[in-house]
C-alpha positions in Angstrom: -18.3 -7.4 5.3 -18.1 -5.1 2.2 -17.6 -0.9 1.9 -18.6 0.8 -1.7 -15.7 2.6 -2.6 -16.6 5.2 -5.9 -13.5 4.9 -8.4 -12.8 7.6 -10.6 -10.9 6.5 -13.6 -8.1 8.7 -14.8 -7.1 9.0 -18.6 -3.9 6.2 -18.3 -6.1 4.0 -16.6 -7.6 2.8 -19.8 -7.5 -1.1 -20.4 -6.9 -1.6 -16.8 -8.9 -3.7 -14.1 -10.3 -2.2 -11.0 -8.4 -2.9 -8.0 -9.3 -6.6 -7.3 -9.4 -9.6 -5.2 -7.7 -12.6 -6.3 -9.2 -15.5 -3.7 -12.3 -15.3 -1.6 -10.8 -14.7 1.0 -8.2 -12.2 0.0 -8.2 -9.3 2.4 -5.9 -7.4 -0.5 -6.9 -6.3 -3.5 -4.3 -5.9 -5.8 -3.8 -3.0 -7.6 -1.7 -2.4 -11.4 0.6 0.0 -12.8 -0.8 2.2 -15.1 2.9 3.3 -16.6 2.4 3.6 -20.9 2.7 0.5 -22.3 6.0 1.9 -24.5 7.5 3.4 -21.8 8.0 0.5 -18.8 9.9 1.8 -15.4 13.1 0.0 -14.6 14.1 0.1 -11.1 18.0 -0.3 -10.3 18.9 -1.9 -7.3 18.2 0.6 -4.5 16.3 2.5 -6.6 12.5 4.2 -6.0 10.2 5.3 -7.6 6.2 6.5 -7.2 4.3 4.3 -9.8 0.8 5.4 -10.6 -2.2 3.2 -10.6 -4.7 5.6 -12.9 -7.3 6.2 -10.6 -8.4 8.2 -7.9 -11.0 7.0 -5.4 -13.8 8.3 -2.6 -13.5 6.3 0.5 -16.2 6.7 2.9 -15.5 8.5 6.5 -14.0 6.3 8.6 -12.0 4.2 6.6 -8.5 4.2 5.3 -7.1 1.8 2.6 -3.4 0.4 3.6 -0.9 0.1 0.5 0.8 -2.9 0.8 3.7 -5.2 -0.7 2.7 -8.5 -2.9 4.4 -11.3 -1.2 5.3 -12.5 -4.5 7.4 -9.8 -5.9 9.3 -9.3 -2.5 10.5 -12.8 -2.2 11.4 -13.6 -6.2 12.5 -10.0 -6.9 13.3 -7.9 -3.5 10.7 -5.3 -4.4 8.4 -4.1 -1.8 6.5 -0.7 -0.8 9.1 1.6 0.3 6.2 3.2 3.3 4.6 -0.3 3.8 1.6 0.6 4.6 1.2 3.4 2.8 -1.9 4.7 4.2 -4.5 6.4 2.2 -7.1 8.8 4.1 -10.7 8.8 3.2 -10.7 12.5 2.5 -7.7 12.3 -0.2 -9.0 12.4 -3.8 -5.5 12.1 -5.4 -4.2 9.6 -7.9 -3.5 6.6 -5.9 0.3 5.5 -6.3 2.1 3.2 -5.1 6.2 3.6 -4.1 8.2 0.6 -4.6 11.8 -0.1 -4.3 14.1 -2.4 -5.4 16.0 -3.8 -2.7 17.4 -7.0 -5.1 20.6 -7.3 -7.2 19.2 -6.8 -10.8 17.0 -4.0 -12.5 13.2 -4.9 -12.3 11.1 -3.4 -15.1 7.3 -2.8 -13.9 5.2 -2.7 -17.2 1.6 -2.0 -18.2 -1.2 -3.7 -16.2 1.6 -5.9 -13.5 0.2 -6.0 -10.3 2.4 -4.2 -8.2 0.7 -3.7 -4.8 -2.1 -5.0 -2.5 -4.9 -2.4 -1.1 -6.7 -3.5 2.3 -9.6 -1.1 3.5 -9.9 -0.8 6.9 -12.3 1.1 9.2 -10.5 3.8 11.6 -10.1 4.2 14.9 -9.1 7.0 16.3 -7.9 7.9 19.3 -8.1 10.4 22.3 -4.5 12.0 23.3 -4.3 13.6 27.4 -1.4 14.4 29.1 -0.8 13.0 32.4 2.0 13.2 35.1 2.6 9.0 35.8 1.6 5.9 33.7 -0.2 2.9 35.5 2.1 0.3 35.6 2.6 -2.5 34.0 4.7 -6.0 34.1 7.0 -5.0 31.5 7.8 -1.0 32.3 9.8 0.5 30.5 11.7 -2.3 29.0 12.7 -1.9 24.8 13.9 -3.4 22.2 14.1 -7.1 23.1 13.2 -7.0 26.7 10.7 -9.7 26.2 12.7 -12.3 24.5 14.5 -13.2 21.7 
């Protein structure tokens, strides 16, 4: 199943690809930073920072796209999406950015064109909110954190 998403290039997305798919059966596509090529962002440990990826986009009602860490960078570097998902609504027509932090021991520098994030479009479902004075019940209750198991 596909969706046509219109993307609307911004002026420091020059040179850079379209978010893409890597495998055929990728459900990510990953997305690059469009920071200028003399001017690479170094993230200290701890550090964050909102990385831009040079292009807005139209997604059609009813859908969202999820910004999501590269398995890759998180296990050989620490860095990940600080809001993972970050969710993007169809009716934002923003630059799409990604936050990332560096939760490793060294500085990571993010340069021109790295792939930086995976984007997954989903359709939405929303939901239906009533108050009510008792819950049906259910086998598990109230129980919390850990209440099912280790």
């Amino acid at each position: 199943m596909s969706v046509a998403i219109k993307i609307k290039p911004l002026p420091h997305f020059e040179g850079l690809q379209l978010p893409t798919y890597h495998s055929d059966q990728a459900a990510g596509a990953d997305l690059q930073a469009a920071v200028l090529d003399d001017e690479p962002l170094v993230l200290a440990p701890g550090q964050f920072s909102l990385v831009p990826g040079g292009f807005a986009m139209a997604l059609p009602a009813g859908y969202e796209a999820q910004i999501r860490p590269r398995s890759g960078l998180a296990f050989k570097h620490g860095i990940t999406v600080l809001n993972a998902p970050g969710t993007i609504d169809a009716d934002y027509r923003g630059e799409v950015k990604v936050l990332l932090i560096n939760h490793g021991s060294k500085p990571f520098e993010i340069t021109r064109g790295m792939r930086i994030a995976q984007m997954v479009v989903a359709p939405v479902t929303t939901a239906q909110f009533s108050l009510v004075i008792e819950l049906d019940d259910s086998d598990r209750g109230a129980g919390g954190f850990g209440s099912t198991g280790s």
